[in-house]
C-alpha positions as CSV (number, residue, x, y, z in Angstrom):
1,X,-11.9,-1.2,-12.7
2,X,-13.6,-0.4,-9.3
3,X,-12.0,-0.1,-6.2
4,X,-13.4,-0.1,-2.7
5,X,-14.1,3.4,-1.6
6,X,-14.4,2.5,2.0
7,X,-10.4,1.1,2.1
8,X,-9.6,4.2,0.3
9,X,-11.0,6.2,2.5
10,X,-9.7,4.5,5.8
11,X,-6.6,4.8,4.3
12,X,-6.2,8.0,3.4
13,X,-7.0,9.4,6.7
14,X,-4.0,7.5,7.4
15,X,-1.8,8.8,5.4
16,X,-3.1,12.1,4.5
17,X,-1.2,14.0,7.1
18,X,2.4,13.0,6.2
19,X,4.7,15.9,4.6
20,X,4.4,15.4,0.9
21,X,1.5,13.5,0.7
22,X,-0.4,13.1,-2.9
23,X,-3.0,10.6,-4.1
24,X,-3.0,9.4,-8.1
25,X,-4.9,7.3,-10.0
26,X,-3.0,4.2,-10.6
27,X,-3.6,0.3,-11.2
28,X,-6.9,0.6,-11.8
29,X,-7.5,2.0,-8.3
30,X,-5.4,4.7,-6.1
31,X,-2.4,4.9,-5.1
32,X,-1.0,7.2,-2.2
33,X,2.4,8.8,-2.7
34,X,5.0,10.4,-0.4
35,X,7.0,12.9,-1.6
36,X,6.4,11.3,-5.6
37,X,7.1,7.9,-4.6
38,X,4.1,5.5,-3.8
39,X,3.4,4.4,-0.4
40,X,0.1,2.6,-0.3
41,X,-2.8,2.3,-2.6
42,X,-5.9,0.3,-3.0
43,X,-6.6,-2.4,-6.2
44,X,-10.0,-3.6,-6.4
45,X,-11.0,-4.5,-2.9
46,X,-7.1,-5.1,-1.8
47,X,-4.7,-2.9,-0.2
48,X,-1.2,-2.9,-2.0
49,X,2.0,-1.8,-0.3
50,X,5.3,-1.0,-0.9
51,X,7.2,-2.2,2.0
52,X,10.7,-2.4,0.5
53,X,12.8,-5.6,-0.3
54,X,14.0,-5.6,3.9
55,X,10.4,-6.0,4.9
56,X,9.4,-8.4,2.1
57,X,10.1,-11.8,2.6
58,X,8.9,-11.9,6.9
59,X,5.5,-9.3,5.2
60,X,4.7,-12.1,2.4
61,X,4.7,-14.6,5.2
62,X,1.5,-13.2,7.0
63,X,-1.7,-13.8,7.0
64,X,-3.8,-12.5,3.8
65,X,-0.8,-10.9,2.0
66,X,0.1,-12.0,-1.4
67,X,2.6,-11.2,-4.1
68,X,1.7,-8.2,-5.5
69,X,1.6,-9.3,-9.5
70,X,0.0,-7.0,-12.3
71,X,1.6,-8.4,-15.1
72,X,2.8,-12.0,-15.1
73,X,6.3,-10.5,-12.9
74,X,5.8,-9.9,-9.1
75,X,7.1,-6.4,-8.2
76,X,9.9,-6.5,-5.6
77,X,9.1,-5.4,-2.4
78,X,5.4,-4.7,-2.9
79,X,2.7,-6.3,-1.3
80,X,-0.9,-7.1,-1.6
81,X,-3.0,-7.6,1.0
82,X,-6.7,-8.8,1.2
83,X,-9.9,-7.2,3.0
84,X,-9.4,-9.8,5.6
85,X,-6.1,-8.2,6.9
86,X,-7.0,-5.0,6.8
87,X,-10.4,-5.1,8.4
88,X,-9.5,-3.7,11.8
89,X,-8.4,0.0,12.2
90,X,-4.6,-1.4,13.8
91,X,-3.7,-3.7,11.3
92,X,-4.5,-1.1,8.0
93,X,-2.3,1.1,10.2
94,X,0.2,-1.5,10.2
95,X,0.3,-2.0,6.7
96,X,0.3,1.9,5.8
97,X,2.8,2.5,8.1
98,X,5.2,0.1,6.8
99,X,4.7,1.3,3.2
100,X,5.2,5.3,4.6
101,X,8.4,4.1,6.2
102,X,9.8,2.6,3.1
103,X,8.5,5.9,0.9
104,X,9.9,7.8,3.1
105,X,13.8,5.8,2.4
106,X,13.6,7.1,-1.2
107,X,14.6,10.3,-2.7
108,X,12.1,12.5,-3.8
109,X,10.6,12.7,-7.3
């Protein structure tokens, strides 16, 4: 499956910086991991976060985020959020910091 470069990118810069930063090939698309544990990725032409069951239920209630479902089960805490709410440099930043923050809660893998 494709994924959009150009979010990838924009994202990456992002995140590229933070102490135990890695990127890996997952859901079709990449993901962007902190110290092992995912942070951020892209699917298709959506950004998915993991913001962490705390931020879930007020991040699922914004505009252009959905429930982040690969398989039939939504995955708790994780989020997925369309072009359309990421298309501005501050809300991407918004998104990837959230996801950072909640990596960041997790013991290293």
């Amino acid at each position: 499956m494709a994924y959009d470069l150009n979010l990838a990118s924009r994202m990456q810069k992002l995140v590229q910086t933070e102490k135990g930063f890695t990127a890996k090939a997952m859901f079709g698309g990449v993901a962007y991991l902190i110290n092992g544990n995912m942070a951020c990725g892209v699917h298709g032409d959506n950004m998915i976060a993991r913001v962490g069951p705390e931020e879930y239920a007020s991040a699922i209630t914004e505009p252009f985020v959905t429930v982040f479902d690969m398989s039939g089960k939504p995955m708790k805490g994780w989020i997925m959020v369309k072009p359309e709410g990421v298309s501005s440099d501050a809300e991407l930043r918004k998104w990837v910091e959230k996801g950072v923050k909640f990596a960041l809660t997790l013991p290293a893998k």
